[in-house]
DRENTORKOL-3810 file (N, C-alpha, C; in nm, 4 decimals):
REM DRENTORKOL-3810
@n.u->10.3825; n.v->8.3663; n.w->10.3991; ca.u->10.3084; ca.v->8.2751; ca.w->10.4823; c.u->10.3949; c.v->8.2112; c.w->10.5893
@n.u->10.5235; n.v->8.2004; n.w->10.5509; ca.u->10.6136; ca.v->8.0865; ca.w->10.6161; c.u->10.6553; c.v->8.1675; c.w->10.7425
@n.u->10.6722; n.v->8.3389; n.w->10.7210; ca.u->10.7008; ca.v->8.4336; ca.w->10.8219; c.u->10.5755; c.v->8.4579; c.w->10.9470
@n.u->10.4412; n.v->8.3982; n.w->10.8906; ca.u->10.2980; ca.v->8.4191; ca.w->10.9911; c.u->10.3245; c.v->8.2820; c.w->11.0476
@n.u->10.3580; n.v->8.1654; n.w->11.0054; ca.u->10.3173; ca.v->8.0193; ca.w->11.0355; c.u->10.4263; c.v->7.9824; c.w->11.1525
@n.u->10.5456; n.v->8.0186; n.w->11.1233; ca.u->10.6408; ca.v->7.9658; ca.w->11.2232; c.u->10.6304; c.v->8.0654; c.w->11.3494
@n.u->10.5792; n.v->8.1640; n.w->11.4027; ca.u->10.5587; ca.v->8.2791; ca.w->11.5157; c.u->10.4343; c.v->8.1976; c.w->11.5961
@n.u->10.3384; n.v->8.1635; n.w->11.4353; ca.u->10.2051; ca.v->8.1258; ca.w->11.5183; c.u->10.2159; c.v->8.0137; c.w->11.5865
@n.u->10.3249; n.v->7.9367; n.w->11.5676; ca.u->10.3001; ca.v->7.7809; ca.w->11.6082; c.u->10.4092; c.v->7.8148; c.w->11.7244
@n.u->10.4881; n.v->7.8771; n.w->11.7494; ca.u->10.5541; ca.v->7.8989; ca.w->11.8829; c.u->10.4758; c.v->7.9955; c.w->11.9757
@n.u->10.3998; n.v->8.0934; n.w->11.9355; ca.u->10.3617; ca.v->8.1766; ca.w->12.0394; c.u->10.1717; c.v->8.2112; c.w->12.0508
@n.u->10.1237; n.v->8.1319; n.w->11.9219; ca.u->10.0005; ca.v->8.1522; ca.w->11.8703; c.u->9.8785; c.v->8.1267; c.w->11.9836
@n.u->9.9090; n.v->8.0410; n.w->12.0659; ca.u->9.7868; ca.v->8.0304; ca.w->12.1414; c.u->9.7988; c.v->8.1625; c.w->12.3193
@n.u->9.9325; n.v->8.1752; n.w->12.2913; ca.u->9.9987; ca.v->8.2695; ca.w->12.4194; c.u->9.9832; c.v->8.3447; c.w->12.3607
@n.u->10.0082; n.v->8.4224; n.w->12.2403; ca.u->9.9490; ca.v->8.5489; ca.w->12.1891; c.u->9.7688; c.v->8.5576; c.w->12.2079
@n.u->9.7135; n.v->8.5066; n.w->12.1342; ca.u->9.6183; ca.v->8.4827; ca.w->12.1395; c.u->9.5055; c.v->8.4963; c.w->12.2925
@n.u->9.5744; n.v->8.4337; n.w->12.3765; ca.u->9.5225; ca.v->8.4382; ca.w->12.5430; c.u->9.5579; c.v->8.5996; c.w->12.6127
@n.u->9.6743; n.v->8.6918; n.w->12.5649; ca.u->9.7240; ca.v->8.7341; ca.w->12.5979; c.u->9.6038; c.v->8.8305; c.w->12.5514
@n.u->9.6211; n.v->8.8667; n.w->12.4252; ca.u->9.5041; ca.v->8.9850; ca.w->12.3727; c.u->9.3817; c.v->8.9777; c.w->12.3111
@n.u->9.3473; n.v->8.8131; n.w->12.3468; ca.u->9.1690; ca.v->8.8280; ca.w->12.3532; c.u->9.1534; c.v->8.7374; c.w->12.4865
@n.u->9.1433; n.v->8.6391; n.w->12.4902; ca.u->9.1193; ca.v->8.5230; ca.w->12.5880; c.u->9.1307; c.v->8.3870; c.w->12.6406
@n.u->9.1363; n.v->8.3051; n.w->12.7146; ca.u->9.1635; ca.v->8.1720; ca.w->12.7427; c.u->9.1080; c.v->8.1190; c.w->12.5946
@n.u->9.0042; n.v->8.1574; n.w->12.5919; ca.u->8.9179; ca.v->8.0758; ca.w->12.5010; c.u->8.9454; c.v->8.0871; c.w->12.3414
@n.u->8.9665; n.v->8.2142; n.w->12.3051; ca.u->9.0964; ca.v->8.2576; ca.w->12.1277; c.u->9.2159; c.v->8.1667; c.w->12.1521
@n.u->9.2937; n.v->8.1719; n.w->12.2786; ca.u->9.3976; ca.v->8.0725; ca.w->12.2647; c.u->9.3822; c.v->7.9041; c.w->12.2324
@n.u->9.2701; n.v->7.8935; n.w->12.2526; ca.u->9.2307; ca.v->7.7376; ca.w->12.2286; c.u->9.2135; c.v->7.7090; c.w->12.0906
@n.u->9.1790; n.v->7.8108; n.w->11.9899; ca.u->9.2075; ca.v->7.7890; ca.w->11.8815; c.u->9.2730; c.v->7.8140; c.w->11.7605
@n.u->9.4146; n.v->7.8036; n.w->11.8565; ca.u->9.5665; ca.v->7.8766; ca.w->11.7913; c.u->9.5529; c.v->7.7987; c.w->11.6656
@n.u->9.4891; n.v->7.7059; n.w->11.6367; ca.u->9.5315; ca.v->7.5885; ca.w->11.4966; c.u->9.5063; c.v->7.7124; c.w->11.3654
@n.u->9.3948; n.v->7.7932; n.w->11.4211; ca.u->9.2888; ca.v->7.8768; ca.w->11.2874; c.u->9.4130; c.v->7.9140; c.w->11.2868
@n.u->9.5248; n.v->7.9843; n.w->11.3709; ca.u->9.6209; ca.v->8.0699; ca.w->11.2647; c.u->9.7524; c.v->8.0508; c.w->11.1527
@n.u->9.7232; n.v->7.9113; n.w->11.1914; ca.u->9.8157; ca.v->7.8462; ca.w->11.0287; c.u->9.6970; c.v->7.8512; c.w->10.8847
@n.u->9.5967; n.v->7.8385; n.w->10.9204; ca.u->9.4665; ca.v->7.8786; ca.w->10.8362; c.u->9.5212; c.v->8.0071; c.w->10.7692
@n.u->9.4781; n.v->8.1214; n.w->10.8333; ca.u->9.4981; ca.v->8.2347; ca.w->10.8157; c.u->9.6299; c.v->8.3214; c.w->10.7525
@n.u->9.7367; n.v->8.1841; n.w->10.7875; ca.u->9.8561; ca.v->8.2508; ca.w->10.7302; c.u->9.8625; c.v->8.2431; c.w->10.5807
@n.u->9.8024; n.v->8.0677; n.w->10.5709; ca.u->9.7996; ca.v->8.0428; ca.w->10.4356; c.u->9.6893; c.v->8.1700; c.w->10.3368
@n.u->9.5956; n.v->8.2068; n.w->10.3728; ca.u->9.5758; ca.v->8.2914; ca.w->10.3730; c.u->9.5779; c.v->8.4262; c.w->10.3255
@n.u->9.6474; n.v->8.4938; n.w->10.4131; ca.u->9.7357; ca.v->8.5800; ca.w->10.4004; c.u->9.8226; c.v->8.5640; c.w->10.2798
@n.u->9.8736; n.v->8.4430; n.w->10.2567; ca.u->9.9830; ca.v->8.4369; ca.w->10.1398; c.u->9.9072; c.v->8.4205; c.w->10.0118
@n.u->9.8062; n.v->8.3765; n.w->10.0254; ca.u->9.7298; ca.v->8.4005; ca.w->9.8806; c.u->9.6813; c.v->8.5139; c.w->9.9050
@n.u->9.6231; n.v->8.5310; n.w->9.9199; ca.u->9.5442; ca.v->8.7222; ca.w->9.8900; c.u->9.6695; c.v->8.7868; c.w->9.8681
@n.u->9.8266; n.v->8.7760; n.w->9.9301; ca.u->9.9156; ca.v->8.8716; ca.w->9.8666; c.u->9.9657; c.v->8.8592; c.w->9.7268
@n.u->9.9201; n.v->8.7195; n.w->9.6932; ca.u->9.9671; ca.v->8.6818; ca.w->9.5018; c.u->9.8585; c.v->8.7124; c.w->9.4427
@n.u->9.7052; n.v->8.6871; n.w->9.4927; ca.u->9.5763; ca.v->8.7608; ca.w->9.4378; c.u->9.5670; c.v->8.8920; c.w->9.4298
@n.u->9.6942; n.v->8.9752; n.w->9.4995; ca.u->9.6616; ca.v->9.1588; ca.w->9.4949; c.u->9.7697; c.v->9.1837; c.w->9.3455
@n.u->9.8957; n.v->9.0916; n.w->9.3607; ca.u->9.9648; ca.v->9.1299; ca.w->9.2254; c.u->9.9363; c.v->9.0766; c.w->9.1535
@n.u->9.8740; n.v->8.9776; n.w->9.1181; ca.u->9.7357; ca.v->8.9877; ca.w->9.0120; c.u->9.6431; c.v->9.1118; c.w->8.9206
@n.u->9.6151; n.v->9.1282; n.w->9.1055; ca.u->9.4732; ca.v->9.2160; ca.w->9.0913; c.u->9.5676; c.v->9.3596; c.w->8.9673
@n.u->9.7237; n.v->9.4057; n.w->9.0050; ca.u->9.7689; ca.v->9.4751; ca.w->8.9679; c.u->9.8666; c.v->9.4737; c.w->8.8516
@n.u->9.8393; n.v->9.3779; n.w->8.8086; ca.u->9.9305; ca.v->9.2913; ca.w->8.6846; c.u->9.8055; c.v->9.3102; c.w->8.6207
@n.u->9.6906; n.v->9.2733; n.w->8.6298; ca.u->9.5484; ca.v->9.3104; ca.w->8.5547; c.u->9.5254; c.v->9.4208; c.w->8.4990
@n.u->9.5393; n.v->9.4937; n.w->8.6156; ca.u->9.4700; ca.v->9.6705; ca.w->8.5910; c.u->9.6066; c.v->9.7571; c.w->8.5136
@n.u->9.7292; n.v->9.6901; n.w->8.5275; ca.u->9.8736; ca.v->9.7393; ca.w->8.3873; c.u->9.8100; c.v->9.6912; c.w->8.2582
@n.u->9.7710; n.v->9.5918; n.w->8.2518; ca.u->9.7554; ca.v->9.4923; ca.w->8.1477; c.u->9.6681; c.v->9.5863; c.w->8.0929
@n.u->9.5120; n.v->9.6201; n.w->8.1451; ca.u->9.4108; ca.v->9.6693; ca.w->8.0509; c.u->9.3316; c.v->9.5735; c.w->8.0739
@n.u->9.3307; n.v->9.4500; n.w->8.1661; ca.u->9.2448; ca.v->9.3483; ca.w->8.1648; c.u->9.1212; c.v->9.3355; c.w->8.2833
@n.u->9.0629; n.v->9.4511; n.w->8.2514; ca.u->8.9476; ca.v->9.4440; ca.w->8.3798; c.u->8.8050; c.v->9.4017; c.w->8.3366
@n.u->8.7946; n.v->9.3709; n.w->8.2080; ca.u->8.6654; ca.v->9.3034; ca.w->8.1753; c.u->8.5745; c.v->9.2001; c.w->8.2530
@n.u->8.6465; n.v->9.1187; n.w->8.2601; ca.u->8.5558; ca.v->8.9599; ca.w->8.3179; c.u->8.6126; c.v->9.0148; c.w->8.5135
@n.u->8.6720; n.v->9.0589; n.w->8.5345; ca.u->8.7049; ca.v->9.0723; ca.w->8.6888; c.u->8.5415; c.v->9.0894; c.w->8.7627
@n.u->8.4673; n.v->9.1234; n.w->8.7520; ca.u->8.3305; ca.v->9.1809; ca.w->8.7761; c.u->8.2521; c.v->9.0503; c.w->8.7877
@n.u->8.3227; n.v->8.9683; n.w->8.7203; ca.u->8.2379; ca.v->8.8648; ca.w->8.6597; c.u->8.2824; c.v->8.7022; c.w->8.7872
@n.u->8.4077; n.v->8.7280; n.w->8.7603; ca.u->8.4856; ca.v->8.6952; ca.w->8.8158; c.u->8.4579; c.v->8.6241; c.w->8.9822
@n.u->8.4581; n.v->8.7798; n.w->9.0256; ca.u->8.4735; ca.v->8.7515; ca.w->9.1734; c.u->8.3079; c.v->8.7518; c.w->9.1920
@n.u->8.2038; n.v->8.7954; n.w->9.1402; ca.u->8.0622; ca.v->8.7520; ca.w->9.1096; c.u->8.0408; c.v->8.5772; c.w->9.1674
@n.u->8.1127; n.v->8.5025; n.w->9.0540; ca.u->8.1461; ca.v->8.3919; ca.w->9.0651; c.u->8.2119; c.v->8.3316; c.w->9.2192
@n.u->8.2959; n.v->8.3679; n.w->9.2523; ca.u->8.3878; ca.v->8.3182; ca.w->9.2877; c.u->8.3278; c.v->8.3205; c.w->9.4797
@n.u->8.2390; n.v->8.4752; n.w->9.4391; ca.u->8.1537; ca.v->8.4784; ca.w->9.5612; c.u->8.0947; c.v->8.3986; c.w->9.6178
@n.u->7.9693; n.v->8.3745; n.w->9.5209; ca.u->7.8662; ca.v->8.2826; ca.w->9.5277; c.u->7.9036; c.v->8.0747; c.w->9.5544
@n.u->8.0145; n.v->8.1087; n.w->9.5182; ca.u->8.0774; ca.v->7.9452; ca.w->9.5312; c.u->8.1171; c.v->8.0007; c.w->9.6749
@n.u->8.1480; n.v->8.0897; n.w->9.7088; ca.u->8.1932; ca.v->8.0545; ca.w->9.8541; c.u->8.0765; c.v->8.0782; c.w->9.9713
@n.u->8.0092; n.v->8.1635; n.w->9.9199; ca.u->7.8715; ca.v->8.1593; ca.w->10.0167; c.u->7.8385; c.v->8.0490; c.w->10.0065
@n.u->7.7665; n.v->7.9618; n.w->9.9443; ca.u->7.7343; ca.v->7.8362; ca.w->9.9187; c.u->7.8316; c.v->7.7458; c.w->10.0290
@n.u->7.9391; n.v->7.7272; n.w->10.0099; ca.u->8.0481; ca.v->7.6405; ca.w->10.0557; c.u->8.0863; c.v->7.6971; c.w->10.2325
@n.u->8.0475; n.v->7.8466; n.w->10.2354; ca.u->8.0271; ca.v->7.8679; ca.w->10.3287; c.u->7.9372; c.v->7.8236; c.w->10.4254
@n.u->7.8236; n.v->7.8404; n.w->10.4394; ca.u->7.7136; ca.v->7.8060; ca.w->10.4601; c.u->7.6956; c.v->7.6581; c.w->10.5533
@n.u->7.7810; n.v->7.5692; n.w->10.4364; ca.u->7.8084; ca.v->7.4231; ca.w->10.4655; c.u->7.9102; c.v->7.3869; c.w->10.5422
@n.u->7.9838; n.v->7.4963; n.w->10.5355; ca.u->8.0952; ca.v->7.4718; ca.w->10.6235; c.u->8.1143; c.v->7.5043; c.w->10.7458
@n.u->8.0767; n.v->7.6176; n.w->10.7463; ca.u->8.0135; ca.v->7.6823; ca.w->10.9182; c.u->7.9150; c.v->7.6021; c.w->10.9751
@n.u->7.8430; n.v->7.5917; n.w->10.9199; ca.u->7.7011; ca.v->7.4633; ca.w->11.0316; c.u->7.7915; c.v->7.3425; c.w->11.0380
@n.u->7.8888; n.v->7.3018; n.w->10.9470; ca.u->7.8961; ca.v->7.1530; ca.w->10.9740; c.u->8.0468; c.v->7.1693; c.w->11.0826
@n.u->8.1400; n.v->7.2954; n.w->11.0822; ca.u->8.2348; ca.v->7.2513; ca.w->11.1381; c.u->8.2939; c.v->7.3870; c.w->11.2364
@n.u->8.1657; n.v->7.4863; n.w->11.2606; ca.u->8.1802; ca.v->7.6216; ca.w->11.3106; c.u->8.3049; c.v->7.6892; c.w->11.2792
@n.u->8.4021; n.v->7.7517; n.w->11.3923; ca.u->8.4927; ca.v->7.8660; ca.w->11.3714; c.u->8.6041; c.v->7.7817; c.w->11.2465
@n.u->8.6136; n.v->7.6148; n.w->11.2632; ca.u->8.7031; ca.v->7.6085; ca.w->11.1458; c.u->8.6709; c.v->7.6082; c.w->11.0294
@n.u->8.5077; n.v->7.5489; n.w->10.9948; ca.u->8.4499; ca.v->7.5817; ca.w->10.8430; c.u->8.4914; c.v->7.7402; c.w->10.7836
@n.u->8.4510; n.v->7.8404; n.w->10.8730; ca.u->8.4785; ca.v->7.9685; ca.w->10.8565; c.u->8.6054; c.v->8.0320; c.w->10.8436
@n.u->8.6864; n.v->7.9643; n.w->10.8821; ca.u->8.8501; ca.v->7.9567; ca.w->10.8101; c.u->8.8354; c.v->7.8599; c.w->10.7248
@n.u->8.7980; n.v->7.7938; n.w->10.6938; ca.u->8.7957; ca.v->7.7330; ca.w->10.5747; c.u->8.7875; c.v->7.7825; c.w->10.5075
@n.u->8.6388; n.v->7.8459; n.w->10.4881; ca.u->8.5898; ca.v->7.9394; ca.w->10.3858; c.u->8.6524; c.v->8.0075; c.w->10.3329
@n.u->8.7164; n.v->8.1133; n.w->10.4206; ca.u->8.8330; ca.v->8.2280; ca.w->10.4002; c.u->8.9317; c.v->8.1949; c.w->10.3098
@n.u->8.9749; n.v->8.0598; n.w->10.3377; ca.u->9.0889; ca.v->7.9823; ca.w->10.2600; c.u->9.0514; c.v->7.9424; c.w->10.1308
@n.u->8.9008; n.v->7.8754; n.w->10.1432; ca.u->8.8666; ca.v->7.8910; ca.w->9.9887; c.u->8.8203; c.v->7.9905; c.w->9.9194
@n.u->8.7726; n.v->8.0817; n.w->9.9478; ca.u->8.7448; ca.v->8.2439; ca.w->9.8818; c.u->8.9058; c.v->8.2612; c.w->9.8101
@n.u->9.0604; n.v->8.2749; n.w->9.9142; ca.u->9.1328; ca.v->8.3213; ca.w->9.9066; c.u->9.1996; c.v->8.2268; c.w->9.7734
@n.u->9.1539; n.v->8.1116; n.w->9.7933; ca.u->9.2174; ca.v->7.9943; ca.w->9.6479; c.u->9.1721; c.v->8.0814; c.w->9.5820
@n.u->9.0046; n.v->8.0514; n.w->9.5287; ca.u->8.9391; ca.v->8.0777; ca.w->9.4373; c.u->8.9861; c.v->8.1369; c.w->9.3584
@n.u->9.0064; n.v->8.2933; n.w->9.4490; ca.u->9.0371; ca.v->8.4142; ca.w->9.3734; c.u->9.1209; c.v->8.4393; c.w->9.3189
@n.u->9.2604; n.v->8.4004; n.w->9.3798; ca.u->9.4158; ca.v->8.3860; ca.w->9.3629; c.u->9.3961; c.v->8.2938; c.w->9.2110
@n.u->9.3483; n.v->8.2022; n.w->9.2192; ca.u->9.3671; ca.v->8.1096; ca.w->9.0640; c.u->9.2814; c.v->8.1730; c.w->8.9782
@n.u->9.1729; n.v->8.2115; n.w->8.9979; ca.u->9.0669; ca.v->8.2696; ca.w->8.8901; c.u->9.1951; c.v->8.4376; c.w->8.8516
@n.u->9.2237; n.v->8.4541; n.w->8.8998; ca.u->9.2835; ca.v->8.5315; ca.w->8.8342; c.u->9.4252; c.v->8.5519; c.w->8.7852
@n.u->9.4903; n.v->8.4513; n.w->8.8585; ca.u->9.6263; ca.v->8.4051; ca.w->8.7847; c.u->9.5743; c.v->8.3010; c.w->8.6513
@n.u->9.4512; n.v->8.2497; n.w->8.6248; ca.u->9.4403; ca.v->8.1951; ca.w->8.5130; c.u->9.4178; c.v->8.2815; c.w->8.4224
@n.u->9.3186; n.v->8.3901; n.w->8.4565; ca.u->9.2849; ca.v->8.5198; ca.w->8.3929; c.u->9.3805; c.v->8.5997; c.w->8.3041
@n.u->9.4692; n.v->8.5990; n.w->8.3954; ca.u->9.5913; ca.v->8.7124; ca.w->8.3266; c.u->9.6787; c.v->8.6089; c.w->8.2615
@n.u->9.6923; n.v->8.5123; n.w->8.2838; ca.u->9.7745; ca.v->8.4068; ca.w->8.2134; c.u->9.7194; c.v->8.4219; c.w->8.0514
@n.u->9.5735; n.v->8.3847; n.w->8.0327; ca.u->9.5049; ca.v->8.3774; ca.w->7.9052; c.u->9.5195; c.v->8.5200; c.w->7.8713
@n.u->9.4950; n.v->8.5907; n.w->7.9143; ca.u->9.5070; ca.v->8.7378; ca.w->7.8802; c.u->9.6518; c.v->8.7810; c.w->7.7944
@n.u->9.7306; n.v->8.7550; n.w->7.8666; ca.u->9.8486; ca.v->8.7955; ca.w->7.8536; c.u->9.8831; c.v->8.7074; c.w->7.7327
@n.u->9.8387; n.v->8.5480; n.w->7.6962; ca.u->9.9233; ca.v->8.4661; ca.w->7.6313; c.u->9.8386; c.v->8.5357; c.w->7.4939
@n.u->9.6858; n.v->8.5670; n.w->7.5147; ca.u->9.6186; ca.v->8.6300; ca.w->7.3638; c.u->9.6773; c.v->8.7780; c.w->7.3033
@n.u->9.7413; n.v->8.8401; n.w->7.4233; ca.u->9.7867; ca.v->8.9816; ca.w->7.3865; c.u->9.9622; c.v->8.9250; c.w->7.2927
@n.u->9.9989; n.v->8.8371; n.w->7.3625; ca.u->10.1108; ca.v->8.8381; ca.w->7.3194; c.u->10.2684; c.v->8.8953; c.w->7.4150
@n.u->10.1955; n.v->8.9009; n.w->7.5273; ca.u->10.2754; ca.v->8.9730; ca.w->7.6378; c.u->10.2382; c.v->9.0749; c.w->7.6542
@n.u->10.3075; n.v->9.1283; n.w->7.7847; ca.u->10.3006; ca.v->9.3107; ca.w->7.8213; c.u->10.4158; c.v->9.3576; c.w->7.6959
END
């Protein structure tokens, strides 16, 4: 995250103007959003793959089922009430959600197996 956040905040709105428009550059802020982001979905994928070693794909189905529907919902509310930043919001909370629902997942998993 720390490698997306420090580029974006020196060059983020000049990148931004450069390869979409005046108007993407105006909202260089979304890309500290996005970095954070980025850094969860990359601890939510070794998860996702610490899971599928484990043998633990049962509740995953169930899971992101869940984890969906809380963010549509939260979506929803967040886009009407605060447009392009609710919608990074969102992103950011999908990307929690998931990242903890399944680092709690494999945590319990792992502590009932007894380890890998």
């Amino acid at each position: 995250g720390v490698f997306f956040i420090i580029p974006s905040y020196f060059f983020g709105e000049m990148l931004l103007t450069v390869l979409f428009s005046e108007e993407f550059g105006e909202h260089s802020y979304l890309l500290y959003i996005f970095s954070a982001v980025i850094s969860m979905s990359m601890s939510g994928w070794a998860y996702d793959s610490s899971l599928l070693i484990s043998g633990a794909l049962k509740l995953q189905p169930f899971i992101l089922a869940a984890v969906s529907i809380i963010t549509l919902v939260f979506g929803f509310v967040l886009v009407d009430e605060f447009g392009l930043l609710g919608a990074a919001l969102t992103l950011l909370l999908l990307s929690a959600l998931n990242t903890v629902s399944k680092a709690v997942y494999y945590n319990v998993h792992v502590r009932r197996r007894g380890g890998l």
